[in-house]
Jmol script that loads the backbone (N, CA, C; Angstrom):
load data "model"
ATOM      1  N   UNK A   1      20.725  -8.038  23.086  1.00  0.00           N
ATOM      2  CA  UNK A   1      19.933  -7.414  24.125  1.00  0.00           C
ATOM      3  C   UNK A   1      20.439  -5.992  24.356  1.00  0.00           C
ATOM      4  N   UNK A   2      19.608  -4.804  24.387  1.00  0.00           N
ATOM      5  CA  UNK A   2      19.835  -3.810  24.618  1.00  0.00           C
ATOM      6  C   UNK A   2      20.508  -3.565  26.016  1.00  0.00           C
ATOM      7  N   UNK A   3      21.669  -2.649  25.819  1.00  0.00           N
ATOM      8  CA  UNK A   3      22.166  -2.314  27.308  1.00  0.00           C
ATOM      9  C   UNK A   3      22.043  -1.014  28.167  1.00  0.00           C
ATOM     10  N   UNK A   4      21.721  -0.176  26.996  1.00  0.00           N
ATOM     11  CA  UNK A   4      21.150   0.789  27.890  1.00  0.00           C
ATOM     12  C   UNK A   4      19.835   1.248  27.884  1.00  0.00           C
ATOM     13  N   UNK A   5      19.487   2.045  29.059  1.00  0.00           N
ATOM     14  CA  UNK A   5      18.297   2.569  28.495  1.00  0.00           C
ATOM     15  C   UNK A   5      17.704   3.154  27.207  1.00  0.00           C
ATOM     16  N   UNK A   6      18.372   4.151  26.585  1.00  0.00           N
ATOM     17  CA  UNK A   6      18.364   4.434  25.121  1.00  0.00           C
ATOM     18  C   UNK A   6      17.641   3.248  24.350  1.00  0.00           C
ATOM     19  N   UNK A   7      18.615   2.359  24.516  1.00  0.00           N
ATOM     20  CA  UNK A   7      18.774   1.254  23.254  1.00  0.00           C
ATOM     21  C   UNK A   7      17.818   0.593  23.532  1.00  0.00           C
ATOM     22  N   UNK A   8      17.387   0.073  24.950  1.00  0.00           N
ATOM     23  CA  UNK A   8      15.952  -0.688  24.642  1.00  0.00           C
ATOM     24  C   UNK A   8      14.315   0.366  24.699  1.00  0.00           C
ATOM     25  N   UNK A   9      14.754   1.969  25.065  1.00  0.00           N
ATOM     26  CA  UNK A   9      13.398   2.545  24.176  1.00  0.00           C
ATOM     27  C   UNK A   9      13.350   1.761  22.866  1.00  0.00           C
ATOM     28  N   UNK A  10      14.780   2.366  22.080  1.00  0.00           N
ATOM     29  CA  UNK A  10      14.792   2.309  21.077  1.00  0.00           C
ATOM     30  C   UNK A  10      14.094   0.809  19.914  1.00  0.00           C
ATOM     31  N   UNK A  11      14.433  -0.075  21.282  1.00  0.00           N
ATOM     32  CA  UNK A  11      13.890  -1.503  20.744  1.00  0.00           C
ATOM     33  C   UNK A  11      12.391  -1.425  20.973  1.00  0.00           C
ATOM     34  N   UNK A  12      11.450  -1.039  21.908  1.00  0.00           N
ATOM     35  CA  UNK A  12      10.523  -1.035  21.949  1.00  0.00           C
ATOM     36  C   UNK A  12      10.032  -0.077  21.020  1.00  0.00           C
ATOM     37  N   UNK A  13      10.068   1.057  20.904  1.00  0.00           N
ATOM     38  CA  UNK A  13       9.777   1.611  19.002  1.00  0.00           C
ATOM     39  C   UNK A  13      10.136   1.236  18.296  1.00  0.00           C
ATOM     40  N   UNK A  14      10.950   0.568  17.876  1.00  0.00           N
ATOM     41  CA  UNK A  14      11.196  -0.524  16.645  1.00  0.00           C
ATOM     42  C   UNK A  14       9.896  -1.907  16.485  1.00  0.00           C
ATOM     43  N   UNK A  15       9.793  -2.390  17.663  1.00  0.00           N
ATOM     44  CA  UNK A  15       8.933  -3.398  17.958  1.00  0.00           C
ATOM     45  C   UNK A  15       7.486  -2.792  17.478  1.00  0.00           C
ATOM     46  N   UNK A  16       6.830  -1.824  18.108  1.00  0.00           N
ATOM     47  CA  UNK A  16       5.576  -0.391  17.862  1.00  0.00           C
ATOM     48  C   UNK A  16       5.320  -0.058  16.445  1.00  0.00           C
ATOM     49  N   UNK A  17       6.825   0.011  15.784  1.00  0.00           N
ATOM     50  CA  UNK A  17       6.755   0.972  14.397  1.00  0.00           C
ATOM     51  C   UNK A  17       6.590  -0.300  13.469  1.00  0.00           C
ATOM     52  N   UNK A  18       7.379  -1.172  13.606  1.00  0.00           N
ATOM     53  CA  UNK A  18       7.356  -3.136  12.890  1.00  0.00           C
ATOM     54  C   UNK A  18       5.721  -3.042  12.796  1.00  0.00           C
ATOM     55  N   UNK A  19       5.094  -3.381  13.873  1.00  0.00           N
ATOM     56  CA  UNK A  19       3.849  -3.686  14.023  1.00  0.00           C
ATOM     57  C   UNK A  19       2.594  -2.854  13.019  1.00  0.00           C
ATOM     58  N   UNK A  20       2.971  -1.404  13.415  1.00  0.00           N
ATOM     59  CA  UNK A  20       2.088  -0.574  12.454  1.00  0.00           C
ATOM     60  C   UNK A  20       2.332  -0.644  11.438  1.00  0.00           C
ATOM     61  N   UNK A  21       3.458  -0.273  10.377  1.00  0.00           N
ATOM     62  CA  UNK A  21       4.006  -1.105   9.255  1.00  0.00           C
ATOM     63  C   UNK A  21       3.404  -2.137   8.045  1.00  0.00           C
ATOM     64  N   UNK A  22       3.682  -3.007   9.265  1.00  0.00           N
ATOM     65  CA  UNK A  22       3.172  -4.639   8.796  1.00  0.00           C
ATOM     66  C   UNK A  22       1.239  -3.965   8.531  1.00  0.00           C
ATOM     67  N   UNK A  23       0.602  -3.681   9.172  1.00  0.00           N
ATOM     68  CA  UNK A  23      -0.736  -3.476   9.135  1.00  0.00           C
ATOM     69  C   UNK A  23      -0.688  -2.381   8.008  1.00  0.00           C
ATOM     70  N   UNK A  24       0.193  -1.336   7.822  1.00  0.00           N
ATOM     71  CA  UNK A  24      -0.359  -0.458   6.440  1.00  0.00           C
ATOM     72  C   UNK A  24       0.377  -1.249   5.444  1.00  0.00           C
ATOM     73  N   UNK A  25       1.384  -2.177   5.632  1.00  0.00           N
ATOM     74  CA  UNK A  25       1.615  -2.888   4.123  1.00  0.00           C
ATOM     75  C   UNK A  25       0.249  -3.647   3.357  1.00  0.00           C
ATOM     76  N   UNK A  26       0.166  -4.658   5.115  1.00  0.00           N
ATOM     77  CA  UNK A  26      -1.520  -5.560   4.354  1.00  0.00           C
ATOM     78  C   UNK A  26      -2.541  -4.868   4.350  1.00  0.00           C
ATOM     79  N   UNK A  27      -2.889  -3.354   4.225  1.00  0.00           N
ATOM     80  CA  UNK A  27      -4.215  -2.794   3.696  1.00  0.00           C
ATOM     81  C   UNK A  27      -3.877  -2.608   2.781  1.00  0.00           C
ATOM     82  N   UNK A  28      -2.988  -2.476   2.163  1.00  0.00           N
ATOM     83  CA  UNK A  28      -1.856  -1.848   0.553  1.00  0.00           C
ATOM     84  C   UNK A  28      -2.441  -2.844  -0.048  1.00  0.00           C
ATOM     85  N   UNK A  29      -1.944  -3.765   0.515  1.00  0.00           N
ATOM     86  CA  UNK A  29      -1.766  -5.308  -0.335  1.00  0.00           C
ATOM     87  C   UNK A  29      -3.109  -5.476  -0.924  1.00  0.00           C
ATOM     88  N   UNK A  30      -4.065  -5.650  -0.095  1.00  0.00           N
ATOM     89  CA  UNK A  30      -5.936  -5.643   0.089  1.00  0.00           C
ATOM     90  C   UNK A  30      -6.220  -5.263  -1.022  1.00  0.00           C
ATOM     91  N   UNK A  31      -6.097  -3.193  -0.656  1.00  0.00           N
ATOM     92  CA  UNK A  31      -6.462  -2.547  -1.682  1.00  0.00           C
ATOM     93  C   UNK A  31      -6.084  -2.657  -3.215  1.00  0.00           C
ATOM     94  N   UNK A  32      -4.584  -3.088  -3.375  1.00  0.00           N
ATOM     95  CA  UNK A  32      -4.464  -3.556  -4.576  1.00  0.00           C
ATOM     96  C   UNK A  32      -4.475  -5.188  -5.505  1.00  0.00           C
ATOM     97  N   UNK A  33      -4.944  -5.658  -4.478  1.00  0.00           N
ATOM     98  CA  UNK A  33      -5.513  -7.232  -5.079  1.00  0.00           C
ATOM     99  C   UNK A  33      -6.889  -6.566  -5.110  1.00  0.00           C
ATOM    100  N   UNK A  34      -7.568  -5.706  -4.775  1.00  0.00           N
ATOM    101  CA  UNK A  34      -9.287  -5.515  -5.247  1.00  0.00           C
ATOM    102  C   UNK A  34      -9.358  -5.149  -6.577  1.00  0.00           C
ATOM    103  N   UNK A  35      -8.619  -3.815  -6.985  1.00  0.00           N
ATOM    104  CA  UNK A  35      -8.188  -3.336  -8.199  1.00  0.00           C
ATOM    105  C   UNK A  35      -7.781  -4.832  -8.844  1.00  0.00           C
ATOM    106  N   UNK A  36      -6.783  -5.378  -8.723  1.00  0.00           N
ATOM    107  CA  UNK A  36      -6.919  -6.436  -9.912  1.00  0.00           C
ATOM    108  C   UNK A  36      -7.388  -7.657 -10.136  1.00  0.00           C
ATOM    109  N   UNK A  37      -8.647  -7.790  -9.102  1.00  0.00           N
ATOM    110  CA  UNK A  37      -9.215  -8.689  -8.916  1.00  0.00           C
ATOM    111  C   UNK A  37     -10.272  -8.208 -10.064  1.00  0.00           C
ATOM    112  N   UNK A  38     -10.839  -6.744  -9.739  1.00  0.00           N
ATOM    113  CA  UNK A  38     -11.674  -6.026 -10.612  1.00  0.00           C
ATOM    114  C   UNK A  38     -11.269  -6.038 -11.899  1.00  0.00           C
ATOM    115  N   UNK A  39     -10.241  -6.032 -12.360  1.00  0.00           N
ATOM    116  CA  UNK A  39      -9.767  -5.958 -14.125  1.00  0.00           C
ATOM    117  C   UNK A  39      -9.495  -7.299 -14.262  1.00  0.00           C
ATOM    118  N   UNK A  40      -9.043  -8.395 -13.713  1.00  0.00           N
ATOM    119  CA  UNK A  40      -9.353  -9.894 -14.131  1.00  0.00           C
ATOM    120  C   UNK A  40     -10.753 -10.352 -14.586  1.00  0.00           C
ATOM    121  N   UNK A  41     -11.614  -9.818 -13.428  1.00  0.00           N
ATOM    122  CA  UNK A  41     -13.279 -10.276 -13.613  1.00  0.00           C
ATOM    123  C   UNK A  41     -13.984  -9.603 -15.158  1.00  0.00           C
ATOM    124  N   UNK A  42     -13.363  -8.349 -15.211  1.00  0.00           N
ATOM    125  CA  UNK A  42     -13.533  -7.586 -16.470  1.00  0.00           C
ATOM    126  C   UNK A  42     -14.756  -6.497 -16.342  1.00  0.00           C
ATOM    127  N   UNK A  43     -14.746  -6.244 -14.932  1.00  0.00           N
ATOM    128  CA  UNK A  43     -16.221  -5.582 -14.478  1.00  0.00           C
ATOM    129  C   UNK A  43     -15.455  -4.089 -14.550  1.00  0.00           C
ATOM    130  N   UNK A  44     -15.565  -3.246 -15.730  1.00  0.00           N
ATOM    131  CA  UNK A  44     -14.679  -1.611 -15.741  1.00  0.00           C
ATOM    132  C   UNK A  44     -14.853  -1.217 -14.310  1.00  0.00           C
ATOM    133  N   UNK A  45     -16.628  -0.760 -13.918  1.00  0.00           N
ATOM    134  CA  UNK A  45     -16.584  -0.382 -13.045  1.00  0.00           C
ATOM    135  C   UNK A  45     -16.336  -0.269 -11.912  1.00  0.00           C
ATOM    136  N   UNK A  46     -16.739  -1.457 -11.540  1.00  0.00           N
ATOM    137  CA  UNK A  46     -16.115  -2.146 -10.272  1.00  0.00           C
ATOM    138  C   UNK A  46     -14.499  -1.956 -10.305  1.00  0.00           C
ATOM    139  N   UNK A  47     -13.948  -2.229 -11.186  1.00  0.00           N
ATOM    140  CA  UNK A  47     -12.538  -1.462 -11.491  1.00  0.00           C
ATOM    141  C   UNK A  47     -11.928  -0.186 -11.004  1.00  0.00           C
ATOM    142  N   UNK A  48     -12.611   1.264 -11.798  1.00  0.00           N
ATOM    143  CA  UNK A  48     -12.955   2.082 -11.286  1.00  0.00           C
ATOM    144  C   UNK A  48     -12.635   2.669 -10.108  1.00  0.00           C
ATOM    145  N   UNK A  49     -14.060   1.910  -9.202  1.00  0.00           N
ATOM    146  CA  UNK A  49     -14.160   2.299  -7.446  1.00  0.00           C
ATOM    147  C   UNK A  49     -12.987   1.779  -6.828  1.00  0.00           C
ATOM    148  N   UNK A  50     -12.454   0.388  -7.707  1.00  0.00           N
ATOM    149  CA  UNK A  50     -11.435  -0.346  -6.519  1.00  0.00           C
ATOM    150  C   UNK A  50     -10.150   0.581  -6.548  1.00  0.00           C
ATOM    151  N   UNK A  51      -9.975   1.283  -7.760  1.00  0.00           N
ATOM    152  CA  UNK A  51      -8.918   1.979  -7.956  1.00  0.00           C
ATOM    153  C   UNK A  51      -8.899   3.471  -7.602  1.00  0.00           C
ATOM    154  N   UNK A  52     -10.335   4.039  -7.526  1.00  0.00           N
ATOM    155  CA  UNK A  52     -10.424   5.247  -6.634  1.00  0.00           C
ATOM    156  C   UNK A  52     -10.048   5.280  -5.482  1.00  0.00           C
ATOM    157  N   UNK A  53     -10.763   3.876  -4.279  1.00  0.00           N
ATOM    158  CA  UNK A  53     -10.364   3.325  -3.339  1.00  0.00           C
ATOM    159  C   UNK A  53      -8.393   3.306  -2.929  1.00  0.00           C
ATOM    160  N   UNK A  54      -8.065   2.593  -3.897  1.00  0.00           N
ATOM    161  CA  UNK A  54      -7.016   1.915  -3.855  1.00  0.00           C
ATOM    162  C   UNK A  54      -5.782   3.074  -3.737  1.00  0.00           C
ATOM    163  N   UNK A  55      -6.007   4.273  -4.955  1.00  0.00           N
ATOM    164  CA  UNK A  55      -5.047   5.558  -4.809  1.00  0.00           C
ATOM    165  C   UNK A  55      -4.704   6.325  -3.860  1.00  0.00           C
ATOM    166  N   UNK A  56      -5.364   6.741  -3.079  1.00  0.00           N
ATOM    167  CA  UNK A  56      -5.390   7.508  -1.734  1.00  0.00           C
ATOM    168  C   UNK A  56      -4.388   6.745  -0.448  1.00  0.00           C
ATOM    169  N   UNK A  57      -4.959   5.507  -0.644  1.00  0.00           N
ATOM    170  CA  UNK A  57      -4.305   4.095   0.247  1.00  0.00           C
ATOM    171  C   UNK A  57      -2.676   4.150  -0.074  1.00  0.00           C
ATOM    172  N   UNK A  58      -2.386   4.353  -1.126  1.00  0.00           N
ATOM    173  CA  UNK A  58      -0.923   3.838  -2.016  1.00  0.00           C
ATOM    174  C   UNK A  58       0.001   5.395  -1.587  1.00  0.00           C
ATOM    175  N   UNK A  59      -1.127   6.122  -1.835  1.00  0.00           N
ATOM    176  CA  UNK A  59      -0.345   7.847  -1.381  1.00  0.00           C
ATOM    177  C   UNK A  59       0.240   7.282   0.052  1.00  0.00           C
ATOM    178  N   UNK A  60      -1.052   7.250   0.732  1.00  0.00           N
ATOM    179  CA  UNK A  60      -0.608   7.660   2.119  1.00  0.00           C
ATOM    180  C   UNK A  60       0.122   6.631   2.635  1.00  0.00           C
ATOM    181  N   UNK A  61       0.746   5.198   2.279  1.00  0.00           N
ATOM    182  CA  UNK A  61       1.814   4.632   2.324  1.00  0.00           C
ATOM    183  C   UNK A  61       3.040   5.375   2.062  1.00  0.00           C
ATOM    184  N   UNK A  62       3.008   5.862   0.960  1.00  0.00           N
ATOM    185  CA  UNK A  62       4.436   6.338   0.343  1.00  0.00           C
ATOM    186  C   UNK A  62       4.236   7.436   1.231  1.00  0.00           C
ATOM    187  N   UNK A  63       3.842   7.915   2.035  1.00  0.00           N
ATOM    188  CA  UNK A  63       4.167   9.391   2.713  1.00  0.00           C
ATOM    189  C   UNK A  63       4.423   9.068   3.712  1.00  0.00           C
ATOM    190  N   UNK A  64       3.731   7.986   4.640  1.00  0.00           N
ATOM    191  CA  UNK A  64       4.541   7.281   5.663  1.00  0.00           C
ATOM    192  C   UNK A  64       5.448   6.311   5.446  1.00  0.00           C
ATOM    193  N   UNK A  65       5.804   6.370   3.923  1.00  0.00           N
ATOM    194  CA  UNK A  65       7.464   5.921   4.451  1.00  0.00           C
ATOM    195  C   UNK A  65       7.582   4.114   4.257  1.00  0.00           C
ATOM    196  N   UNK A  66       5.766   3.713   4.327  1.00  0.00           N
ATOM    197  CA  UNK A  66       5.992   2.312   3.727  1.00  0.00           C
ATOM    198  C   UNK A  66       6.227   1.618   2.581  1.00  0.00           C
ATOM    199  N   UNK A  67       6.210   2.327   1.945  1.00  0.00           N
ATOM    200  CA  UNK A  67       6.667   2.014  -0.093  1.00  0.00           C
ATOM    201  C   UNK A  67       7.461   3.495   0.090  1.00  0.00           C
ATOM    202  N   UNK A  68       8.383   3.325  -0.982  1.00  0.00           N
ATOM    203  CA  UNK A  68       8.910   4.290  -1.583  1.00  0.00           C
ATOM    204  C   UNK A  68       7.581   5.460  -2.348  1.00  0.00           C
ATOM    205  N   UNK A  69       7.950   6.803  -2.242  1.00  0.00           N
ATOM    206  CA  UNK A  69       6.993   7.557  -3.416  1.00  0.00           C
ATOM    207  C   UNK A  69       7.138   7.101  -5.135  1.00  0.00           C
ATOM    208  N   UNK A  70       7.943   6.913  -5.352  1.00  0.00           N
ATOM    209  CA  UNK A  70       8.441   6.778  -6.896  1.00  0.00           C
ATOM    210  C   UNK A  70       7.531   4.847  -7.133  1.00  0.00           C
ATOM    211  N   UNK A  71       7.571   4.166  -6.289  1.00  0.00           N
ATOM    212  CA  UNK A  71       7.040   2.797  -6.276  1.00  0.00           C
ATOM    213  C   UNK A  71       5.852   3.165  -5.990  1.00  0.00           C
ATOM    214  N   UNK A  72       5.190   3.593  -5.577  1.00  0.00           N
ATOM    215  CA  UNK A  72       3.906   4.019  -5.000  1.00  0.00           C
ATOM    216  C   UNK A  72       3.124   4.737  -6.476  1.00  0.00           C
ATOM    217  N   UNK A  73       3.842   5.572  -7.259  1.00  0.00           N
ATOM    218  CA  UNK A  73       3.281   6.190  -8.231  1.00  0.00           C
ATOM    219  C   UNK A  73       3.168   5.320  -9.336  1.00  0.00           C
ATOM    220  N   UNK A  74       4.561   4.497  -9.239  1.00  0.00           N
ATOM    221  CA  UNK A  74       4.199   3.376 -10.577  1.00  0.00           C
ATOM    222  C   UNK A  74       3.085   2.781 -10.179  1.00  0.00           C
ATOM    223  N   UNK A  75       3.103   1.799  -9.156  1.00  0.00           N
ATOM    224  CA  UNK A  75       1.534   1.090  -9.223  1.00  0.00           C
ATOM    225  C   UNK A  75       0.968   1.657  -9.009  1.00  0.00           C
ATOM    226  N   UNK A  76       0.268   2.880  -9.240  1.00  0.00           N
ATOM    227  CA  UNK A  76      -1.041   3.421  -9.564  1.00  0.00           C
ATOM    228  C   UNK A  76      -1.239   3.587 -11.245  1.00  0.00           C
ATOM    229  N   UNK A  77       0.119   4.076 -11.646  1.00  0.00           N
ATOM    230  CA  UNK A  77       0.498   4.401 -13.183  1.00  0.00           C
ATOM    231  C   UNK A  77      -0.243   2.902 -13.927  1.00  0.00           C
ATOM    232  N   UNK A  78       0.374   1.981 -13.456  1.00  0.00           N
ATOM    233  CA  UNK A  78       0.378   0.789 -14.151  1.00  0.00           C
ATOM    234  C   UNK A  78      -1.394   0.042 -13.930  1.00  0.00           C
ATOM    235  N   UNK A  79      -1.841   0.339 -13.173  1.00  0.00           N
ATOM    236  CA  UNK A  79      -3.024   0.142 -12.867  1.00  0.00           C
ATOM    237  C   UNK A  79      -4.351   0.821 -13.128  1.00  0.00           C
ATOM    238  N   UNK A  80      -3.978   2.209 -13.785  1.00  0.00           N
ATOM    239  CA  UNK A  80      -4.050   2.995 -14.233  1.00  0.00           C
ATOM    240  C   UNK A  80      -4.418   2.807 -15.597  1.00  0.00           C
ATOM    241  N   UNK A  81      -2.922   1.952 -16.599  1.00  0.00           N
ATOM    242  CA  UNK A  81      -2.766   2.049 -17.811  1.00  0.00           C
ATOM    243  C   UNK A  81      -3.945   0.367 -18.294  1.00  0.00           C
ATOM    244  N   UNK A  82      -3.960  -0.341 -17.069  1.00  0.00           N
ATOM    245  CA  UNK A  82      -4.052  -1.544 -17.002  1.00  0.00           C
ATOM    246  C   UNK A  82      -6.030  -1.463 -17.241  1.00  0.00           C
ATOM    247  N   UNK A  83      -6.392  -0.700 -16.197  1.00  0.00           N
ATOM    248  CA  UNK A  83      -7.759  -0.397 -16.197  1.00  0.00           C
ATOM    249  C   UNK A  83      -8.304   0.421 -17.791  1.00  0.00           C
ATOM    250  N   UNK A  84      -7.775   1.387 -18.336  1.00  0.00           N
ATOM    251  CA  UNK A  84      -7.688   2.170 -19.529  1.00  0.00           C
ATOM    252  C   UNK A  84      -7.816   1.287 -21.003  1.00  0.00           C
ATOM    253  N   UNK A  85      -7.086  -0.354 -20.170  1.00  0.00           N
ATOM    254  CA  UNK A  85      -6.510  -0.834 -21.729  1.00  0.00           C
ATOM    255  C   UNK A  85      -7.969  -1.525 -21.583  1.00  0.00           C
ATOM    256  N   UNK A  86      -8.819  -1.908 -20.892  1.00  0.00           N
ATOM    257  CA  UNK A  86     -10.166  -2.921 -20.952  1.00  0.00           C
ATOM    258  C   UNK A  86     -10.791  -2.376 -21.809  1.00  0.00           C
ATOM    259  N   UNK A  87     -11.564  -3.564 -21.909  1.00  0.00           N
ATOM    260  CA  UNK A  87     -12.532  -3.320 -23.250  1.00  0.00           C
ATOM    261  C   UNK A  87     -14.028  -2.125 -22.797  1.00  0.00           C
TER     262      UNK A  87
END
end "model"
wireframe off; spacefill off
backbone 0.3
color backbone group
């Protein structure tokens, strides 16, 4: 339990920042189960949009800090190489 004032701001932005977090991980998550939901089904296009969709999403994680940038660039890379390799 926090004892001073400080420390329980500090817990209540921890609690605030947890919360928002958790909500840009599972749009991450979303956006990239669509993308490979789209290259399982084998539909390019639909591929495509999910992954036009999906890039912007993965940036602006890694810029707030919820994925790493360097993790953030591979799965686009790989999804990328993944969409490229279809028939």
């Amino acid at each position: 339990m926090a004892n001073t004032k400080s420390a329980t701001k500090a817990a209540r932005q921890t609690v605030r920042r947890t919360a928002i977090n958790k909500a840009r991980t599972s749009e991450l998550r979303t956006y990239v189960r669509k993308v490979e939901e789209a290259i399982a089904s084998g539909d390019k296009n639909a591929a495509k949009a999910a992954l036009a969709a999906a890039q912007p999403v993965l940036m602006r994680s890694a810029q707030k800090q919820v994925v790493r940038k360097k993790a953030a660039s591979r799965k686009v890379s790989r999804l990328t190489a993944r969409l490229k390799a279809m028939p």
